[in-house]
C-alpha positions in Angstrom: -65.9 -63.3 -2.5 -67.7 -66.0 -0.4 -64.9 -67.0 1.2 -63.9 -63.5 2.9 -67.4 -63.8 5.0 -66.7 -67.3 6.7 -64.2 -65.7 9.1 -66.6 -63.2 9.9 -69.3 -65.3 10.6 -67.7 -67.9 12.4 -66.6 -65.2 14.6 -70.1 -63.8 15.0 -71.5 -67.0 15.4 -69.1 -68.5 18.4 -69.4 -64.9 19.6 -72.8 -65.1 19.9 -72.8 -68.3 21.5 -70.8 -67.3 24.2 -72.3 -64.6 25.3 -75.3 -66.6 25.2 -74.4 -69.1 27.2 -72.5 -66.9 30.1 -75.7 -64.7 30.4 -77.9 -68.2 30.9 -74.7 -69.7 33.1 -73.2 -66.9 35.5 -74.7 -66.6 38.6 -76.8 -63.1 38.8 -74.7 -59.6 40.4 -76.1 -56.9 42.6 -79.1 -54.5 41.0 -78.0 -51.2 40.0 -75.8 -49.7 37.6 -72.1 -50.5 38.3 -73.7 -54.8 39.0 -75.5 -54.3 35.4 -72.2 -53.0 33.7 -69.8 -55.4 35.2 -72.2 -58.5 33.7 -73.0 -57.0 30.3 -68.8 -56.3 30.2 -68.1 -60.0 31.4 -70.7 -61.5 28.9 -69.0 -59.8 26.4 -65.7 -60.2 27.2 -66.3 -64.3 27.4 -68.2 -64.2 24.6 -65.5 -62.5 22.1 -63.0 -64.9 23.9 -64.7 -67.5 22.2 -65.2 -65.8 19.1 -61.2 -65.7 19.1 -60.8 -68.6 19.8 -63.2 -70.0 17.0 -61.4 -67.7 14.3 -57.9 -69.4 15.5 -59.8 -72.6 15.3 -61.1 -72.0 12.3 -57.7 -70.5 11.0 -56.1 -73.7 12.3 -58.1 -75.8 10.1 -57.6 -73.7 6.8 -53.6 -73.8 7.0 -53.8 -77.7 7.9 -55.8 -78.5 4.7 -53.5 -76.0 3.2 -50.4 -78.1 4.0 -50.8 -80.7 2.0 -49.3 -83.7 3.6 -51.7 -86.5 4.4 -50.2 -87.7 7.6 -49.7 -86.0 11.1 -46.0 -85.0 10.9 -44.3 -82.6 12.7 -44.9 -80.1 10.5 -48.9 -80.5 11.4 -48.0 -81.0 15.5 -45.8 -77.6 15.0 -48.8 -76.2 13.9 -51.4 -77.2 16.3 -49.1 -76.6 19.0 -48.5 -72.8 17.7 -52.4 -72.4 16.7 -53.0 -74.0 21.1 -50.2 -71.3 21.7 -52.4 -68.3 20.2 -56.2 -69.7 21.2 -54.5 -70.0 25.6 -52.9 -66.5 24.9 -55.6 -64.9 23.4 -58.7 -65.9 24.7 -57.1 -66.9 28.2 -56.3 -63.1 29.1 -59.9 -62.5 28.3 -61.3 -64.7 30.0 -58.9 -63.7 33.0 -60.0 -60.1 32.9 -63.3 -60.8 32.7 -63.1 -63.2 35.5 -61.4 -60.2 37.7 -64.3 -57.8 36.5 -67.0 -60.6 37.7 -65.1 -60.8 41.2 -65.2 -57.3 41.6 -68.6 -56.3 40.9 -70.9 -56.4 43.8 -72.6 -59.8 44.0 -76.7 -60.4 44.4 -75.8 -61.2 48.4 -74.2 -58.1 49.8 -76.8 -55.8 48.2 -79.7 -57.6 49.9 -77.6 -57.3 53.7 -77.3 -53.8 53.2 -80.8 -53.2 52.3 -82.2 -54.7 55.5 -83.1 -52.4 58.7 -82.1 -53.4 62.1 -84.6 -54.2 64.6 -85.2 -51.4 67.5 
């Protein structure tokens, strides 16, 4: 019964961590609305990228101690390599989209040039 949680919290947990961290880490967006939505959507979007990632990770590990075989044959390298496939694939288009979503949200800059008046 135990075991059916772990997945869920290590997803949870490296979830949480990333959106942490990219909330501490990105530089700050435009006020307003569509600046606000863009960063909660990013800091989400990295943040389940590496709760996929540590469920692949943590998926990796189960069927390696699963396998039985003591040494690193290429059974265990075919493994890794398909596990590395799945964690680029999977959180890489995430992170991809959320990196477009970040670069086209209005950044903290342009709203302050716009807000200034010219001089008569």
């Amino acid at each position: 019964m135990c075991v059916v949680f772990i997945p869920v919290l290590v997803f949870l947990g490296a979830m949480s961590v990333g959106v942490l961290a990219s909330f501490r880490w990105l530089p700050d967006l435009a006020d307003g609305r569509v600046a606000g939505l863009a960063f909660f959507l990013v800091c989400g979007m990295l943040g389940a990228a590496l709760g996929l990632a540590g469920l692949e990770i943590y998926g990796l590990v189960e069927e390696l101690s699963r396998s039985g075989v003591d040494s690193f044959s290429g059974d265990k390298g075919e493994i890794v390599a398909g596990a590395l496939r799945v964690i680029v694939f999977e959180s890489g288009s995430l992170v991809g989209l959320a990196a477009v979503v970040y670069l086209l949200a209005p950044p903290a800059d342009e709203e302050e040039e716009l807000s200034v008046e010219p001089a008569a």
